[in-house]
Legacy VTK file of the C-alpha trace (Angstrom):
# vtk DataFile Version 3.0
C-alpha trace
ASCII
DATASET POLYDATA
POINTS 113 float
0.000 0.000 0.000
1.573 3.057 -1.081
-0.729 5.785 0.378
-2.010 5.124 3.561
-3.316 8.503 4.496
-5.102 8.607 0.614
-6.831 5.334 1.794
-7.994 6.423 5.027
-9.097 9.898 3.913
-11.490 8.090 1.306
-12.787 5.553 4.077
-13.823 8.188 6.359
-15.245 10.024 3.134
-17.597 6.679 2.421
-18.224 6.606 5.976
-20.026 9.970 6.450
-21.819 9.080 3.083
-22.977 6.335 4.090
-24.030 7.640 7.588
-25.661 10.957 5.873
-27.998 8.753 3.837
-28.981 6.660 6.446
-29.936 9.868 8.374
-30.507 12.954 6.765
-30.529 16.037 8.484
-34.010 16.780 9.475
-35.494 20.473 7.749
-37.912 22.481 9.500
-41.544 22.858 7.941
-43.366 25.853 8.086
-46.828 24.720 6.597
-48.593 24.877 9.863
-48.219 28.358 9.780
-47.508 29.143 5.979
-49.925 31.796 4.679
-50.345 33.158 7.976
-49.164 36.455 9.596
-45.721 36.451 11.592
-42.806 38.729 12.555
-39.506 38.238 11.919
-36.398 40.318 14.038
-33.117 39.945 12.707
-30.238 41.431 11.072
-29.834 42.432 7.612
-27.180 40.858 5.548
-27.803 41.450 2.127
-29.823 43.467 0.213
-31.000 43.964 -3.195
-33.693 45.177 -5.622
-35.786 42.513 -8.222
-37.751 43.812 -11.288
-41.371 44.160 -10.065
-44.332 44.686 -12.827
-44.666 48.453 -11.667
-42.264 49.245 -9.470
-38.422 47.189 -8.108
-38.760 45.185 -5.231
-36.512 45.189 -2.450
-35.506 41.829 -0.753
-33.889 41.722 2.226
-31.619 38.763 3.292
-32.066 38.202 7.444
-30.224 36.029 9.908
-33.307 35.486 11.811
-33.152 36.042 15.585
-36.841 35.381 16.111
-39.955 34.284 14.604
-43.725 34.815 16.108
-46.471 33.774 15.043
-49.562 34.286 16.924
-47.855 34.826 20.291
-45.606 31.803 20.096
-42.215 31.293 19.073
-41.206 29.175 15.830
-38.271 27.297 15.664
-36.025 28.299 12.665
-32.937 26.456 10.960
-31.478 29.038 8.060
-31.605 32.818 7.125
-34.803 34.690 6.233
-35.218 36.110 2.772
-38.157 39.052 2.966
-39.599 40.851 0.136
-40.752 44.577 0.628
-43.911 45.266 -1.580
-44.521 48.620 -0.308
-41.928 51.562 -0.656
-40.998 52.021 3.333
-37.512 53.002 4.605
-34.592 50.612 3.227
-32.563 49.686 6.156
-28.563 50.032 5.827
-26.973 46.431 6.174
-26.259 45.286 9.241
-29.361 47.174 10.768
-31.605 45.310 12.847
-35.162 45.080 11.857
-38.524 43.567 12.810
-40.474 42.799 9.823
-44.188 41.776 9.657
-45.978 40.033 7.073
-47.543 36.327 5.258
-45.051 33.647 5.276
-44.905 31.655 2.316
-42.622 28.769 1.559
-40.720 28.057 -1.864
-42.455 25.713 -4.266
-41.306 22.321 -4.173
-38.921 21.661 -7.673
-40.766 20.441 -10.269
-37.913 19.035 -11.282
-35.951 17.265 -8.612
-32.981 16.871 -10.519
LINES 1 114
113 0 1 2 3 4 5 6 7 8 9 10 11 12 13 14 15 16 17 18 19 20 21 22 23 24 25 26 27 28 29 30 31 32 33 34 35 36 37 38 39 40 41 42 43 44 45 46 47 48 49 50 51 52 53 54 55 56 57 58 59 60 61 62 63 64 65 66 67 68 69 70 71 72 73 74 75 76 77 78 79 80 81 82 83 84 85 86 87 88 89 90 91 92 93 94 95 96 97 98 99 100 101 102 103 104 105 106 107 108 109 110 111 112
């Protein structure tokens, strides 16, 4: 065996594939309380502006801090990306903000692949 280290590097490799199949990190769903009202605190990271039909869109990227949703507290796994429909004060990055409004989850892909 010339390269022990080479060998061992692509066992451990096969080992967390094989472990991360048989248990997949678990996501957090938010279809209990998708199309309903919540706030959102959290801390802007990124910012940017989409072509609307009348008017740009801002969307805000968030790193979440907390999530409410009819007086209770929602778990949350990953950052927060918020649209702003109305024209209301853009907040400088790195501001923290408290946003209200309907959650709504991506679409599923149509195409998995």
């Amino acid at each position: 065996m010339r390269r022990p280290l080479c060998t061992i590097c692509l066992a451990v490799i096969v080992l967390v594939a094989v472990y991360t199949g048989l248990h997949p990190p678990e996501a957090i769903s938010y279809e209990t309380v998708s199309g309903r009202m919540v706030q959102v605190t959290g801390q802007v990271y990124a910012k940017e502006y989409k072509k609307g039909k009348e008017f740009p869109i801002l969307v805000l990227f968030l790193k979440p801090q907390e999530i409410i949703c009819d007086q209770q507290k929602i778990p949350f796994q990953n950052n927060f990306i918020c649209t702003m429909s109305n024209s209301g004060e853009e907040p400088p990055l790195g501001s923290y903000v408290c946003i209200r409004g309907i959650l709504t989850e991506f679409e599923k892909a149509s195409n998995p692949g």
